[in-house]
PyMOL Python script that loads the backbone (N, CA, C, O; Angstrom):
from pymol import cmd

cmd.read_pdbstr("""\
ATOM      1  N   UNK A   1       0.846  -1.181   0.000  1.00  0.00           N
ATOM      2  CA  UNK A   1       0.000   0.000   0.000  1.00  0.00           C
ATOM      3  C   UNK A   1       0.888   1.240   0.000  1.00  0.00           C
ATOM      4  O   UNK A   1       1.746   1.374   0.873  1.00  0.00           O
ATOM      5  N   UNK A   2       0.696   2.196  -1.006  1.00  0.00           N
ATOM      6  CA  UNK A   2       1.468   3.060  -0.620  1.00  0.00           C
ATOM      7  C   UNK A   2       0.901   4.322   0.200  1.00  0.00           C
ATOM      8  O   UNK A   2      -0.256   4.562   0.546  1.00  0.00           O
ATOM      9  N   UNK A   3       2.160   5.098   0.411  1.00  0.00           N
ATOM     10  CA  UNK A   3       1.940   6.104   1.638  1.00  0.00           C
ATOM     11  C   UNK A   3       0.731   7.006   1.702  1.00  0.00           C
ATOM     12  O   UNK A   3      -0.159   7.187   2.533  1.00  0.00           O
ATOM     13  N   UNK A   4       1.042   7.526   0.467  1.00  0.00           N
ATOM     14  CA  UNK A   4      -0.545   8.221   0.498  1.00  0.00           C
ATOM     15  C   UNK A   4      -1.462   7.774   0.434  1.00  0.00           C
ATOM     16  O   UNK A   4      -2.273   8.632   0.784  1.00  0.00           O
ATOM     17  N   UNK A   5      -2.132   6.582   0.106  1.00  0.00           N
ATOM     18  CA  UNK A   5      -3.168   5.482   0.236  1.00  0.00           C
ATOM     19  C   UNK A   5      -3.554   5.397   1.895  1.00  0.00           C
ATOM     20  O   UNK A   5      -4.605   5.752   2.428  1.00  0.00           O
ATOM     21  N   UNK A   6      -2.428   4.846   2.484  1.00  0.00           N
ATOM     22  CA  UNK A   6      -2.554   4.919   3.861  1.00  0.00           C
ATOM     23  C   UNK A   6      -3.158   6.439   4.715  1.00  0.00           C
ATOM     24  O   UNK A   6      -3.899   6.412   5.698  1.00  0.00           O
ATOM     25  N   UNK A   7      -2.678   7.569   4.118  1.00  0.00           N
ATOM     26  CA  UNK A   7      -3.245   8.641   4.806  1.00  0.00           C
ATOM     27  C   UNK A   7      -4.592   9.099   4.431  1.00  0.00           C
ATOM     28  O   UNK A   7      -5.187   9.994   5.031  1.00  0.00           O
ATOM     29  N   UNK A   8      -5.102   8.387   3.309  1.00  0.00           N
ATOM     30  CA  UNK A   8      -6.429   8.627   3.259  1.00  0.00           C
ATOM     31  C   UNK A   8      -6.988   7.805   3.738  1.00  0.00           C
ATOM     32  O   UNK A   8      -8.154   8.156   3.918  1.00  0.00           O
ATOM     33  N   UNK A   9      -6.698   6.336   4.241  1.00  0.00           N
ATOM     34  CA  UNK A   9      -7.485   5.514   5.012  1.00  0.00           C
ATOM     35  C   UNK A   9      -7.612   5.810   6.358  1.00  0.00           C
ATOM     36  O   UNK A   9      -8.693   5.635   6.919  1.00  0.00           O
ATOM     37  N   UNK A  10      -6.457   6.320   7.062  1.00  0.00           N
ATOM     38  CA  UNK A  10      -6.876   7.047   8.485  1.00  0.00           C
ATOM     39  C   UNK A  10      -6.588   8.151   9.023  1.00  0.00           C
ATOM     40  O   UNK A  10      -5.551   8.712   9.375  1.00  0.00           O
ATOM     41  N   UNK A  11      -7.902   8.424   9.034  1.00  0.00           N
ATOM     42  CA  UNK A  11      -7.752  10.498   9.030  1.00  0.00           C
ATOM     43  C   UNK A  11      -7.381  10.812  10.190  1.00  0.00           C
ATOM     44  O   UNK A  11      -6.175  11.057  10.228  1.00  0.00           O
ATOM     45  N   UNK A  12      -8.006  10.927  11.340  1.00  0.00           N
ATOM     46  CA  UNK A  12      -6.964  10.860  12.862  1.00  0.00           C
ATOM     47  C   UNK A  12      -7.559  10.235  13.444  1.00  0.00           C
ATOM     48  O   UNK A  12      -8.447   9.423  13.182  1.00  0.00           O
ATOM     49  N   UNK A  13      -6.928  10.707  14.654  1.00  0.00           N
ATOM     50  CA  UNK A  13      -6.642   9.746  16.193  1.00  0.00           C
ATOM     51  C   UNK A  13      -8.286   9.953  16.451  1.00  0.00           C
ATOM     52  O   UNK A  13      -8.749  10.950  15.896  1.00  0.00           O
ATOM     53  N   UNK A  14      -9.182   9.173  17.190  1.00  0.00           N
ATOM     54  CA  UNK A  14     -10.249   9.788  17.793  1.00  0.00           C
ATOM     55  C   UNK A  14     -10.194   9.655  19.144  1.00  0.00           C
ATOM     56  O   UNK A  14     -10.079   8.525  19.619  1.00  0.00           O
ATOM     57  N   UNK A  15     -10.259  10.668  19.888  1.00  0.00           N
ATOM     58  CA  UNK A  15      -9.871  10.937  21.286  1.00  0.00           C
ATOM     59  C   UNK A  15     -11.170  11.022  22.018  1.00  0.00           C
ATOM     60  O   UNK A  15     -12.009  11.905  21.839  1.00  0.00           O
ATOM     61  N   UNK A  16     -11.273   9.907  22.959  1.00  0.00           N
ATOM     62  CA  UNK A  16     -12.514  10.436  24.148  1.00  0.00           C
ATOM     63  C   UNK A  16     -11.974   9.669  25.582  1.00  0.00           C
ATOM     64  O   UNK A  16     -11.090   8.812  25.587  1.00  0.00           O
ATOM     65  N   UNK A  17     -12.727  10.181  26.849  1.00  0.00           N
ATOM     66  CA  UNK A  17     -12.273   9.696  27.908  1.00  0.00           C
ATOM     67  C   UNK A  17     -12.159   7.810  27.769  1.00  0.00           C
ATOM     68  O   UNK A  17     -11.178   7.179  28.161  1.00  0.00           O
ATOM     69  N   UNK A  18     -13.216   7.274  27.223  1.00  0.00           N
ATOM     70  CA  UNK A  18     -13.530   5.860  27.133  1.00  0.00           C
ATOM     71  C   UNK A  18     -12.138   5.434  26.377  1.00  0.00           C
ATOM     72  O   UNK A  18     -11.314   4.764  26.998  1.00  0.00           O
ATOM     73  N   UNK A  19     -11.844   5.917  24.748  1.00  0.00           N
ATOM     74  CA  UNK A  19     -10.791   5.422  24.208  1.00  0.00           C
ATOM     75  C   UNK A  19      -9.412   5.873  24.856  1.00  0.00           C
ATOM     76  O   UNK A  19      -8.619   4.953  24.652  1.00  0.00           O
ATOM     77  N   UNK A  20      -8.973   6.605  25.350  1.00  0.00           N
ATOM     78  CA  UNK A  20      -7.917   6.966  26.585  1.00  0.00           C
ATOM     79  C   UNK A  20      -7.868   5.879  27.711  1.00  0.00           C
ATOM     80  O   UNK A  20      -6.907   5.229  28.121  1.00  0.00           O
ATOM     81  N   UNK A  21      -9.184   5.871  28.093  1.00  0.00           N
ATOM     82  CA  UNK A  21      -8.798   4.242  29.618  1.00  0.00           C
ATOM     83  C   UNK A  21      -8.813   2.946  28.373  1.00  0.00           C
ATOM     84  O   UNK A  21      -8.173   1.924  28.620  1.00  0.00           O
ATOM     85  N   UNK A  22      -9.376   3.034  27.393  1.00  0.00           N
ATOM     86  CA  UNK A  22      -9.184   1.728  26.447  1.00  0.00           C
ATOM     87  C   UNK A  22      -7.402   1.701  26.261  1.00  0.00           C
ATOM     88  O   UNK A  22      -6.751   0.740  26.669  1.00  0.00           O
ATOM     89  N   UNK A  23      -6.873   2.685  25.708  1.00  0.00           N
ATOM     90  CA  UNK A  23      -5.545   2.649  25.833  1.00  0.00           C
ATOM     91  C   UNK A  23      -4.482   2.190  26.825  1.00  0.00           C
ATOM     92  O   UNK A  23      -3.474   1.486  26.761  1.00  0.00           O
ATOM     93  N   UNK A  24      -5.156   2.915  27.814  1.00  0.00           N
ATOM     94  CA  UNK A  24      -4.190   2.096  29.337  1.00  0.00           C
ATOM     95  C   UNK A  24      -4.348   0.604  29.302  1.00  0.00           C
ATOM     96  O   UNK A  24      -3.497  -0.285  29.264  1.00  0.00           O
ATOM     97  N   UNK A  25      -5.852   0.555  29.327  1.00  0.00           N
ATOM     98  CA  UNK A  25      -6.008  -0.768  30.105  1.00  0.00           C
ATOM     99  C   UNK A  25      -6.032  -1.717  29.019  1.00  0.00           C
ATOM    100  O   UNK A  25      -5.821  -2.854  29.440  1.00  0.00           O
ATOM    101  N   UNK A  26      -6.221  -1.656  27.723  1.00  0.00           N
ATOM    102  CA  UNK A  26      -6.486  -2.782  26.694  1.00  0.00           C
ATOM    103  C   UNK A  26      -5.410  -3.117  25.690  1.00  0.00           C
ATOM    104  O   UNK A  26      -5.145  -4.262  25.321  1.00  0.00           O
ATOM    105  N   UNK A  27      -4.857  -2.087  25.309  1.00  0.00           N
ATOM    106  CA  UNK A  27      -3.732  -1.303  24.897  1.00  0.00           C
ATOM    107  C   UNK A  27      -4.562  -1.361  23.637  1.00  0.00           C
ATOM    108  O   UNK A  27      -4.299  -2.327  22.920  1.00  0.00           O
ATOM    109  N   UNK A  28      -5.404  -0.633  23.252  1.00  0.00           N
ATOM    110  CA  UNK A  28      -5.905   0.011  22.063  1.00  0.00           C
ATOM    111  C   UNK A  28      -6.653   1.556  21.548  1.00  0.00           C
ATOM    112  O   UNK A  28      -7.289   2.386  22.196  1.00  0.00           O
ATOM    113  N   UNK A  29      -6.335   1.513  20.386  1.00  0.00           N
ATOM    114  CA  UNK A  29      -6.514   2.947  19.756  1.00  0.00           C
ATOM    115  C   UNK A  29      -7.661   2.919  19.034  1.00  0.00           C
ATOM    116  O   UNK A  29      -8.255   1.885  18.728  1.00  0.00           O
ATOM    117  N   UNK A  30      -8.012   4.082  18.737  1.00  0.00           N
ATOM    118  CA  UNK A  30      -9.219   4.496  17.833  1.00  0.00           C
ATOM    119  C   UNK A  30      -8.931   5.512  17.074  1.00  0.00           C
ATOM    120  O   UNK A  30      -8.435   6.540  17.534  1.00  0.00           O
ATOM    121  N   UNK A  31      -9.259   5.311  15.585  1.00  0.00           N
ATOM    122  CA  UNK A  31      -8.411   6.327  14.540  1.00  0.00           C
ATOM    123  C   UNK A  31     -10.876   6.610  13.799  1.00  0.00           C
ATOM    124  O   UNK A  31     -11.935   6.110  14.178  1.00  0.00           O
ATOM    125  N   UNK A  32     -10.569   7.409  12.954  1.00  0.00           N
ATOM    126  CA  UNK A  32     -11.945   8.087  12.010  1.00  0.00           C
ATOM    127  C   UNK A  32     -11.055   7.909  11.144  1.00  0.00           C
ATOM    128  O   UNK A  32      -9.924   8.378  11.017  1.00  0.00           O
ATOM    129  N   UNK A  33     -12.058   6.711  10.158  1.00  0.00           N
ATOM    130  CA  UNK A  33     -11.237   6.122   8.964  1.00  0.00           C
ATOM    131  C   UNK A  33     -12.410   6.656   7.923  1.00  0.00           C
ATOM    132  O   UNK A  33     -13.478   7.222   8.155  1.00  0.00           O
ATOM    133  N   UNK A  34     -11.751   6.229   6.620  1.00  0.00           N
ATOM    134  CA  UNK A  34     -12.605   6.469   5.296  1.00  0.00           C
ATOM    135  C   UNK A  34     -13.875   5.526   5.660  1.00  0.00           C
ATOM    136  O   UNK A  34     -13.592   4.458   6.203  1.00  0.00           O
ATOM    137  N   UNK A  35     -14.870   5.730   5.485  1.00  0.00           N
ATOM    138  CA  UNK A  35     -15.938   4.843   5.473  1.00  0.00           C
ATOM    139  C   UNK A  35     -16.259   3.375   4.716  1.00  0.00           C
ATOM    140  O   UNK A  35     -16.877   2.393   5.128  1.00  0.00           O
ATOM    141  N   UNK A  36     -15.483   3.671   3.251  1.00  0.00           N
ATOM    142  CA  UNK A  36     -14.887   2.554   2.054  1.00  0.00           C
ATOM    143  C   UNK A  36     -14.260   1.583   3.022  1.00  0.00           C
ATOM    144  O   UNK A  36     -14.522   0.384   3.117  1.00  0.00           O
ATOM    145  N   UNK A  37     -13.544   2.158   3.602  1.00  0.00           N
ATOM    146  CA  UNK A  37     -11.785   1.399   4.047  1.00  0.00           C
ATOM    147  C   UNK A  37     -12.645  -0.395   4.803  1.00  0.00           C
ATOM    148  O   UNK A  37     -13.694  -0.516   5.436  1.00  0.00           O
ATOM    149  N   UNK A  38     -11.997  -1.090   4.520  1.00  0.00           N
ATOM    150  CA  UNK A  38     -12.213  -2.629   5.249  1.00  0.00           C
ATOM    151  C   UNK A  38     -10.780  -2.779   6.041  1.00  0.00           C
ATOM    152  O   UNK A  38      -9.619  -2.442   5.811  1.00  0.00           O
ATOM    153  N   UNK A  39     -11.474  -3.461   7.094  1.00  0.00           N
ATOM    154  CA  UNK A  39     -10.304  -3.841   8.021  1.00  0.00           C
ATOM    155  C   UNK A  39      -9.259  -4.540   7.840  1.00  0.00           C
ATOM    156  O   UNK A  39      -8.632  -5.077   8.753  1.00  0.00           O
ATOM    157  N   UNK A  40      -8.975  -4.598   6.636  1.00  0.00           N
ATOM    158  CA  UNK A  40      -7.877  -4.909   5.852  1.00  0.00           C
ATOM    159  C   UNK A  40      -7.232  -4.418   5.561  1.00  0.00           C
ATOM    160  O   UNK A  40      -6.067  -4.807   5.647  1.00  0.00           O
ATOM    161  N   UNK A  41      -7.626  -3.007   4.922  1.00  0.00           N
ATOM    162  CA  UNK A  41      -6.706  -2.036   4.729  1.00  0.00           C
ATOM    163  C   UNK A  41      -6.278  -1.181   5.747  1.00  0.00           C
ATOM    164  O   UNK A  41      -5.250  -0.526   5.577  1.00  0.00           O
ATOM    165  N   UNK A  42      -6.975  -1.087   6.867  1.00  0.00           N
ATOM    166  CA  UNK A  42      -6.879  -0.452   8.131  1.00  0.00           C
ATOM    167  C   UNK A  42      -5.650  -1.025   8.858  1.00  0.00           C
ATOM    168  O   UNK A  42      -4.685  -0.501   9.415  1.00  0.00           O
ATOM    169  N   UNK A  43      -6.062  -2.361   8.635  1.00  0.00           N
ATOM    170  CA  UNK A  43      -4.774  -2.647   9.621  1.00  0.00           C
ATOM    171  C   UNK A  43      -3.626  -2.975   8.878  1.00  0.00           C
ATOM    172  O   UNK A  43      -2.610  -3.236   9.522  1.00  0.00           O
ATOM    173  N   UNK A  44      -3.578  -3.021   7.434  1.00  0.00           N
ATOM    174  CA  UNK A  44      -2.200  -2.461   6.166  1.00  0.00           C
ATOM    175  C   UNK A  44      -2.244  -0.678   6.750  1.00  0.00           C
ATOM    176  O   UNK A  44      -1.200  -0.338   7.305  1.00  0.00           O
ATOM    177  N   UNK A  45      -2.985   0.057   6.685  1.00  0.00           N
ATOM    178  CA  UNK A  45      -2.443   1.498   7.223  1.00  0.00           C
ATOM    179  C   UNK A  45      -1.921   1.412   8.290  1.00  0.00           C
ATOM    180  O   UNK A  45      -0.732   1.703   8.418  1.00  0.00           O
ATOM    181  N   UNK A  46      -2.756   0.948   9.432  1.00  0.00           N
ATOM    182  CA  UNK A  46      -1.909   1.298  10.715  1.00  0.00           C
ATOM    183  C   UNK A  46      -0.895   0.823  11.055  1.00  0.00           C
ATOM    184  O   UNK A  46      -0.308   1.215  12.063  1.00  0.00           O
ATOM    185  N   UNK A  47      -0.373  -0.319  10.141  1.00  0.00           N
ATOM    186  CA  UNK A  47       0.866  -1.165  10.589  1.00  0.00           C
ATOM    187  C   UNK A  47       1.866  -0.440  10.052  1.00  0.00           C
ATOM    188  O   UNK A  47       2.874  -0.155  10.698  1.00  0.00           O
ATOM    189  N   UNK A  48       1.596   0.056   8.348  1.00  0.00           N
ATOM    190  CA  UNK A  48       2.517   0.448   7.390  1.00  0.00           C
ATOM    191  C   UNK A  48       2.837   2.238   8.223  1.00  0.00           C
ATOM    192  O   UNK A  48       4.019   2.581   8.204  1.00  0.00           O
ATOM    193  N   UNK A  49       2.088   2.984   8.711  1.00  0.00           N
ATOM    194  CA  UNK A  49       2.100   4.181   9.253  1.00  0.00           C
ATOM    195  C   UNK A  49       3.253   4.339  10.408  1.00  0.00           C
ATOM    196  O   UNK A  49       4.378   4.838  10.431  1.00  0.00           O
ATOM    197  N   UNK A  50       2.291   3.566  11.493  1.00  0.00           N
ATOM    198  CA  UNK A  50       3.062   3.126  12.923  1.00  0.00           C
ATOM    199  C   UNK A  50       4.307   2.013  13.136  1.00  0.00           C
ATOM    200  O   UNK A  50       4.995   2.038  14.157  1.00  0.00           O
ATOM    201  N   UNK A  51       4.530   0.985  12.004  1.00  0.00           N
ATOM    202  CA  UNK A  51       5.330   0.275  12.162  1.00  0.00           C
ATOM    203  C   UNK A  51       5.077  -0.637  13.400  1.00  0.00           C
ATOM    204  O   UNK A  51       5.967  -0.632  14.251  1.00  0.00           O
ATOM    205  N   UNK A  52       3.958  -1.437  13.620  1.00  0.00           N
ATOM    206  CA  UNK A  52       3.471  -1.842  14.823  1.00  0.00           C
ATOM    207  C   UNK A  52       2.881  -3.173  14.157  1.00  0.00           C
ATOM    208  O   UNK A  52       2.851  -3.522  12.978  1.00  0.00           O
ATOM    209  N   UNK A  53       2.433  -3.774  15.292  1.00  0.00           N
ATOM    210  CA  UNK A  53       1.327  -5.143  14.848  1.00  0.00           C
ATOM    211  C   UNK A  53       0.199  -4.839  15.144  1.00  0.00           C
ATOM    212  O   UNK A  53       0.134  -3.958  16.001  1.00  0.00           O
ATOM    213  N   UNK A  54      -0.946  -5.309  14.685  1.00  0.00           N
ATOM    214  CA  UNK A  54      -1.880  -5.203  14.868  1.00  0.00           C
ATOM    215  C   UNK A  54      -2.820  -6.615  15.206  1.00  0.00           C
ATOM    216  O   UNK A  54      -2.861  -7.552  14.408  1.00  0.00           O
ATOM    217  N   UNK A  55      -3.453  -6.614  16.315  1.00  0.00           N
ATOM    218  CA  UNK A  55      -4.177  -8.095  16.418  1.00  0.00           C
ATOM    219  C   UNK A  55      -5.095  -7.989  16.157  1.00  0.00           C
ATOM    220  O   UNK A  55      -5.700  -9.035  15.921  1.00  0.00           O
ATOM    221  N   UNK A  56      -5.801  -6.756  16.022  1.00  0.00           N
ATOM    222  CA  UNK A  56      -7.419  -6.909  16.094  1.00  0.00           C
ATOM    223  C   UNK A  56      -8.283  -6.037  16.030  1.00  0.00           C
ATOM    224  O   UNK A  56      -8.657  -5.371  16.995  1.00  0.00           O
ATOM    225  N   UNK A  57      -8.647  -5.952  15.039  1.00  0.00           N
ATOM    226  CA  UNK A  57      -9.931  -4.522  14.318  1.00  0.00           C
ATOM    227  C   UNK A  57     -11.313  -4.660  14.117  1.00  0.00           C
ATOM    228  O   UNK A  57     -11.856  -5.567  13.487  1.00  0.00           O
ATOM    229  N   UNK A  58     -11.940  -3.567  14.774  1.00  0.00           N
ATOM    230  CA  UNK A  58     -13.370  -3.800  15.109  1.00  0.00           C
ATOM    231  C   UNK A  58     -13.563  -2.351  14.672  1.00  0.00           C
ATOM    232  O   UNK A  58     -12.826  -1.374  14.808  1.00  0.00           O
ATOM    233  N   UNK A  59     -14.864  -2.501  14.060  1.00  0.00           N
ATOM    234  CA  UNK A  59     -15.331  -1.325  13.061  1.00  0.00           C
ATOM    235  C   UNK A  59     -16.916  -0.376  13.866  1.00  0.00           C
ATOM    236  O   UNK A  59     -17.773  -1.107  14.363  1.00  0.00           O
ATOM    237  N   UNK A  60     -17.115   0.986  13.905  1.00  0.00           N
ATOM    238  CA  UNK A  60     -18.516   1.119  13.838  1.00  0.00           C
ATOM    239  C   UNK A  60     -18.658   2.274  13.144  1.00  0.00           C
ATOM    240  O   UNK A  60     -17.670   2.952  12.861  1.00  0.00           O
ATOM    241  N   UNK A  61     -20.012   2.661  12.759  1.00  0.00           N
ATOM    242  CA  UNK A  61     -20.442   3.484  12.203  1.00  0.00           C
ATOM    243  C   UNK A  61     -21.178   4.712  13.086  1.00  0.00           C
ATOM    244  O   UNK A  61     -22.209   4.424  13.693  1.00  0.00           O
ATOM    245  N   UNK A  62     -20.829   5.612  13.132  1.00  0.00           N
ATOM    246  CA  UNK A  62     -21.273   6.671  13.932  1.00  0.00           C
ATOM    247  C   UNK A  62     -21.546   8.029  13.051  1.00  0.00           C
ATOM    248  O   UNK A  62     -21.080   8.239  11.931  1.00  0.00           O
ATOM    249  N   UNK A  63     -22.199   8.698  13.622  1.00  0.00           N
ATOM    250  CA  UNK A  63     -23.050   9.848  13.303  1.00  0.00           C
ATOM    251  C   UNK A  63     -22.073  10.857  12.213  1.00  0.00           C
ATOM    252  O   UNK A  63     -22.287  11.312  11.090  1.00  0.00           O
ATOM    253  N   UNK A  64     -20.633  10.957  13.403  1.00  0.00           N
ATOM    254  CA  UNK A  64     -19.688  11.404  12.661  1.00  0.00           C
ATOM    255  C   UNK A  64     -18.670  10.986  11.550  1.00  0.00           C
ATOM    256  O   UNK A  64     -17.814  11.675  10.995  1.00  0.00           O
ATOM    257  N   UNK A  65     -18.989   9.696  11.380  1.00  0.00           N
ATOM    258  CA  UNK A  65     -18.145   8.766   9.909  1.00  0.00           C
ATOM    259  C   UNK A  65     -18.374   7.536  10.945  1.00  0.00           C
ATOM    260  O   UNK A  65     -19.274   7.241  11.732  1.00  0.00           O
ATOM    261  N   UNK A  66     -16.314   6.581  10.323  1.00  0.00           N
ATOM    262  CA  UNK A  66     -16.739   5.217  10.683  1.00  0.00           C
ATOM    263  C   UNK A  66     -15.086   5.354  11.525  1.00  0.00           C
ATOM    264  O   UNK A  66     -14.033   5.934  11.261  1.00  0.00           O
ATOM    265  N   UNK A  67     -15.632   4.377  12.760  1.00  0.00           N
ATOM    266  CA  UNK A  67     -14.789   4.485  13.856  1.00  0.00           C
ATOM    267  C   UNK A  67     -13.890   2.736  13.895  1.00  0.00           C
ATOM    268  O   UNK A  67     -14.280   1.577  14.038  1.00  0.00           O
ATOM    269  N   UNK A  68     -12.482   3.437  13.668  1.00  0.00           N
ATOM    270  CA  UNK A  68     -11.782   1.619  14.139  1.00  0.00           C
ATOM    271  C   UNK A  68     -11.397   1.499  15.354  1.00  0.00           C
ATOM    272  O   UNK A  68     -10.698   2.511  15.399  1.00  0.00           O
ATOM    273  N   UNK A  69     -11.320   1.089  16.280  1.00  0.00           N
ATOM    274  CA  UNK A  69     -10.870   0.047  17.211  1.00  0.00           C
ATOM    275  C   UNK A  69      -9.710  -0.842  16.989  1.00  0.00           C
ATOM    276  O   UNK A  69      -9.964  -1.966  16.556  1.00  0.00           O
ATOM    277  N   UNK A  70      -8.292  -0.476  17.247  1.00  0.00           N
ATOM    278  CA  UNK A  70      -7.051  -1.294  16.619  1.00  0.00           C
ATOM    279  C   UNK A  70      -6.831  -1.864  18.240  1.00  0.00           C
ATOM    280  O   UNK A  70      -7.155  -1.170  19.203  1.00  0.00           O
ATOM    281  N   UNK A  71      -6.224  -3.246  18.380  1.00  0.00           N
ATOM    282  CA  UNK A  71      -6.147  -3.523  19.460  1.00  0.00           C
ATOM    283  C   UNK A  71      -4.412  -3.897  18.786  1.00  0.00           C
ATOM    284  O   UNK A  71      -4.225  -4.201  17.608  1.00  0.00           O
ATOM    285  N   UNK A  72      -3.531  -3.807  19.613  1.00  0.00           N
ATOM    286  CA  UNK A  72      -2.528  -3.991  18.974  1.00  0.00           C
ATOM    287  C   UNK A  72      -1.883  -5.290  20.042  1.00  0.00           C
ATOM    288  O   UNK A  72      -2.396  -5.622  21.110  1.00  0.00           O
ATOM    289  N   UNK A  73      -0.801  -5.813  19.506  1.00  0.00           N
ATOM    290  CA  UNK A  73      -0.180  -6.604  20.169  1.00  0.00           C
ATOM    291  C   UNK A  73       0.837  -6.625  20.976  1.00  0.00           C
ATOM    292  O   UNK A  73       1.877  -5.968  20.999  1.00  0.00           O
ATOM    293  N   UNK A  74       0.235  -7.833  21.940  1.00  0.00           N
ATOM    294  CA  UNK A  74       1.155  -7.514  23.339  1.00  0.00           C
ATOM    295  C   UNK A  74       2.827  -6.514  23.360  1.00  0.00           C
ATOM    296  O   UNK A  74       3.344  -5.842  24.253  1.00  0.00           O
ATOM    297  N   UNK A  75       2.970  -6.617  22.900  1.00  0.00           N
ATOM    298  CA  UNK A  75       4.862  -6.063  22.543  1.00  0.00           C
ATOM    299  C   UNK A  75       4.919  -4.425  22.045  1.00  0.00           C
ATOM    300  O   UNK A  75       5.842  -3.614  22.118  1.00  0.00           O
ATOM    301  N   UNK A  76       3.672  -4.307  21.563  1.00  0.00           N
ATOM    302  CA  UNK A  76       3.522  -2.648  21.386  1.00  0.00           C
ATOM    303  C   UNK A  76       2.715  -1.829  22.116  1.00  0.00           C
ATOM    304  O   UNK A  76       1.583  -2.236  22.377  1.00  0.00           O
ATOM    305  N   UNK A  77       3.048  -0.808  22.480  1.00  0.00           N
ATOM    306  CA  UNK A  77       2.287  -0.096  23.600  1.00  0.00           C
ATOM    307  C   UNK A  77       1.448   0.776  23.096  1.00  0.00           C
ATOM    308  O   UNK A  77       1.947   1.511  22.245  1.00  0.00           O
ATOM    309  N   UNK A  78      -0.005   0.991  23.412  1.00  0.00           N
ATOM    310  CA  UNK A  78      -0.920   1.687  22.382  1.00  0.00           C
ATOM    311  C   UNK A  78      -0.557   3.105  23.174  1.00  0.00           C
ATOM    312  O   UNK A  78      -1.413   3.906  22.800  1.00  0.00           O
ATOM    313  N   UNK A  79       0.239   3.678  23.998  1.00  0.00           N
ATOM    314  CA  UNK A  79       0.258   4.999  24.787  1.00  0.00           C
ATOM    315  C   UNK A  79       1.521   5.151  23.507  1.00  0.00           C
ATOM    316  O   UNK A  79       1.047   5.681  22.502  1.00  0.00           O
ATOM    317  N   UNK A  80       2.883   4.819  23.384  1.00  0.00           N
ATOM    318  CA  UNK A  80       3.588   5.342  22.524  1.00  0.00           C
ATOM    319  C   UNK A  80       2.749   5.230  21.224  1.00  0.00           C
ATOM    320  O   UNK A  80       2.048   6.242  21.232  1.00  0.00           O
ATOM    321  N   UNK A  81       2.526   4.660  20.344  1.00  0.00           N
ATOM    322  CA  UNK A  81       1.504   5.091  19.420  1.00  0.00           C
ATOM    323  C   UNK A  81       0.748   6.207  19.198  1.00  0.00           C
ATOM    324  O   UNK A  81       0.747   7.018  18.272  1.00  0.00           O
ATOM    325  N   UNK A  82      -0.003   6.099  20.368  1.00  0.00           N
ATOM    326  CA  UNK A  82      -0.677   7.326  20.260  1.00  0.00           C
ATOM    327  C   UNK A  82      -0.262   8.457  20.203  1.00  0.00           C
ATOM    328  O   UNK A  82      -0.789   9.368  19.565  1.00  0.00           O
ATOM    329  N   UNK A  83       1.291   8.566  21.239  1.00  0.00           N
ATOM    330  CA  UNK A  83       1.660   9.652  21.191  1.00  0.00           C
ATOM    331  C   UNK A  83       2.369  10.068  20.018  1.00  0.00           C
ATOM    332  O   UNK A  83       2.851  11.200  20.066  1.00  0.00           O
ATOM    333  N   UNK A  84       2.585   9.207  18.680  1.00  0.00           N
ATOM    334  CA  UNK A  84       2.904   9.818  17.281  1.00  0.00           C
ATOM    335  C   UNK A  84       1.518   9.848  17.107  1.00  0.00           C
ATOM    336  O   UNK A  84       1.165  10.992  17.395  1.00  0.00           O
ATOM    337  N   UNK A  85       0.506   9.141  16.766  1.00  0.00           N
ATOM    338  CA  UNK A  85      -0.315   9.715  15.930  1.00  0.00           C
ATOM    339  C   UNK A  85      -0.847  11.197  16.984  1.00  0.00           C
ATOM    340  O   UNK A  85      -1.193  12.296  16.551  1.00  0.00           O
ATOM    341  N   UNK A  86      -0.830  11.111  17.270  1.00  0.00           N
ATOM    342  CA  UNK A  86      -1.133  12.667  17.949  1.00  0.00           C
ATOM    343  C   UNK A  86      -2.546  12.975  18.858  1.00  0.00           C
ATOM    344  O   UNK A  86      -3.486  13.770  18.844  1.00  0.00           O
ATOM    345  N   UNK A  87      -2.006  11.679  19.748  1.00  0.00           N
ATOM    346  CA  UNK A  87      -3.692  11.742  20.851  1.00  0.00           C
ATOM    347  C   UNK A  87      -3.080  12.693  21.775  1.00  0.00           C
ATOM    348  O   UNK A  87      -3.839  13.516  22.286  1.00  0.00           O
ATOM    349  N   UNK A  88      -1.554  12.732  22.148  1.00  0.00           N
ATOM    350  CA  UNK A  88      -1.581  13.856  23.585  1.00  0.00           C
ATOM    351  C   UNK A  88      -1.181  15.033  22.921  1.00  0.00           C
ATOM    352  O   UNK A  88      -1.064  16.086  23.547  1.00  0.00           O
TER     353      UNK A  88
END
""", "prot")
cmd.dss("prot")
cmd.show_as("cartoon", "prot")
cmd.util.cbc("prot")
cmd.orient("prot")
């Protein structure tokens, strides 16, 4: 996938108190993706972006677009992550 492909599949970080304690405690992130995008390509962006693993992507649809759920794997920490994609 190339680079710019990837930045149109995930537009940013989505920040709320719930996905912040999801981070501590689960070690996962939440990005506002293209609505198209399948969790296939989501987790080809977030891996190819962050350089990370990804175990596990869960999708919803909300008022404001469509929301991923990346749960990443044990060995990567979803707090450094976040702090490149730009949650703090």
């Amino acid at each position: 996938m190339t680079p710019s492909l990837r930045h149109r599949i995930i537009l940013h970080a989505y920040v709320t108190e719930k996905s912040m304690d999801e981070m501590e405690r689960q070690n996962k992130l939440e990005f506002v993706v293209d609505h198209r995008a399948t969790r296939a390509q989501i987790k080809s962006a977030v891996e190819g972006l962050y350089q990370c693993k990804v175990q596990k992507i869960t999708t919803k649809i909300v008022r404001s677009g469509k929301i991923a759920t990346v749960r990443l794997a044990k060995e990567f920490s979803a707090e450094d992550i976040g702090s490149r994609a730009g949650v703090f």
